[in-house]
C-alpha positions in Angstrom: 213.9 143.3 103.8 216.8 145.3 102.7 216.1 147.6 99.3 219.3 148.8 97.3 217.7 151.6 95.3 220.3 152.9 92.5 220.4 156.6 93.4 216.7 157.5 91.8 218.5 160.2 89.7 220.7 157.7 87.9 217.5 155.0 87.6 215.6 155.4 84.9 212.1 153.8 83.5 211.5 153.2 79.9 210.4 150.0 79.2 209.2 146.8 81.3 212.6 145.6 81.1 213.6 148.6 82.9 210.8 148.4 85.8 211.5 145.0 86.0 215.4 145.4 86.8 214.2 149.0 89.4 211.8 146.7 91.3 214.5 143.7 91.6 216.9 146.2 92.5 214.1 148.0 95.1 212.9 144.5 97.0 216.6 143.3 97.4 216.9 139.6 99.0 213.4 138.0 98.6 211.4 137.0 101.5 207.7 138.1 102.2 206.0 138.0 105.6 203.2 139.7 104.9 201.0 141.0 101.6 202.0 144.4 100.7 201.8 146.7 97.5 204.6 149.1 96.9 204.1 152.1 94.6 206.8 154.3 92.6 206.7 157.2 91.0 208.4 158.4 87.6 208.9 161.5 86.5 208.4 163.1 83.0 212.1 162.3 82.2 211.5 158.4 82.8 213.3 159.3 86.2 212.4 157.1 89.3 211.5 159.8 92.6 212.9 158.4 95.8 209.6 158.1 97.2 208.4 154.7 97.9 205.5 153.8 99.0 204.8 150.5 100.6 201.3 149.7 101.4 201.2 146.3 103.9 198.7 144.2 105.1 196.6 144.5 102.2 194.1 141.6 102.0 193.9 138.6 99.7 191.5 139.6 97.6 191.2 142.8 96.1 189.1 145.6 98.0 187.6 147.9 95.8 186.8 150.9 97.9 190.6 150.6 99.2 192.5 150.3 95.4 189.5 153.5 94.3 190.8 155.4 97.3 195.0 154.5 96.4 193.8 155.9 92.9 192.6 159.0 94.5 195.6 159.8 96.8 198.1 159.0 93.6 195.9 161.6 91.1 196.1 163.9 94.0 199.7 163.9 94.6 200.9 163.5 90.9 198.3 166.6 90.3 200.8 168.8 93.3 204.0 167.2 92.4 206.4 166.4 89.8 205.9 162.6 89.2 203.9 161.8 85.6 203.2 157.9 86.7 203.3 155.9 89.3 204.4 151.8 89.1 202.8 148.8 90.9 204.1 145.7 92.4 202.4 143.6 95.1 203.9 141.3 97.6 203.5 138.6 99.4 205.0 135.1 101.2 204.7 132.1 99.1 205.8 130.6 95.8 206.3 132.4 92.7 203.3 130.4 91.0 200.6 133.5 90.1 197.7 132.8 92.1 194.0 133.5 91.1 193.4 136.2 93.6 197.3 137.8 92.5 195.4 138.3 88.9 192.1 139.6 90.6 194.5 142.3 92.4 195.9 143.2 89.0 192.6 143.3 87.1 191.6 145.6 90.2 194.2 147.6 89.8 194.3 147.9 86.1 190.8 148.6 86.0 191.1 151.9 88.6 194.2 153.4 87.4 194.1 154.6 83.7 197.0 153.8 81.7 197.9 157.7 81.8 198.4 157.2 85.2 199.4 154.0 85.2 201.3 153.2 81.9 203.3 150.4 83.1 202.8 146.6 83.8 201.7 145.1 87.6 204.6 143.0 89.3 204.5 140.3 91.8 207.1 139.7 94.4 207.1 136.6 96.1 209.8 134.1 97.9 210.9 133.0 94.3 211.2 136.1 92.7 209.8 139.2 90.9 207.6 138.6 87.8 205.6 140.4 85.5 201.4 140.0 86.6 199.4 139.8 83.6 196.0 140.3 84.3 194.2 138.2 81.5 196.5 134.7 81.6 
């Protein structure tokens, strides 16, 4: 996979248009081998930091202990850093159709980061694409 990130000074987050447009820019050329979950941070100016953090091989269905630890290590570093969020997008192989355990991973996710922390919507990557993950369709 080949990611094309706009210099992170010069890309900025304001909307879901906006994260939608960073992470299409981010994943490049889709094509998924394996399940991951990728994590950006944004700084108090809407500014995306050029840390990314991809997480792969996580499982199909959502582990709790695993996305309550994530939550931790993001509190933690946002607490010592300069980031004020951090943005969410999970990938995997496959189809673009939103599977049931996609929305279980959002609801997870949703459920353990606070929307302080965590103020932006979930994306899914797949072979087809980058979409928004709503959690309650």
């Amino acid at each position: 996979m080949r990611m094309t990130l706009t210099r992170p000074e010069e890309t900025f987050v304001r909307s879901d248009a906006d994260l939608l447009r960073t992470w299409r820019n981010l994943m490049g050329p889709f094509g998924f081998s394996k399940r991951s979950l990728w994590l950006i941070f944004i700084d108090e100016d809407s500014s995306v930091l050029p840390t990314i953090l991809p997480i792969d091989g996580i499982p199909v269905e959502p582990d709790e202990r695993m996305v309550r630890n994530l939550a931790m290590i993001v509190r933690e570093s946002i607490r010592q850093t300069s980031p004020t969020c951090v943005a969410l997008l999970l990938s995997r192989p496959g189809k673009g159709v939103v599977l049931k355990n996609d929305r279980r991973w959002a609801a997870h996710l949703k459920a353990t980061f606070d929307e302080t922390l965590m103020p932006w919507s979930i994306h899914l990557a797949t072979n087809d694409g980058i979409q928004r993950l709503a959690v309650d369709e």
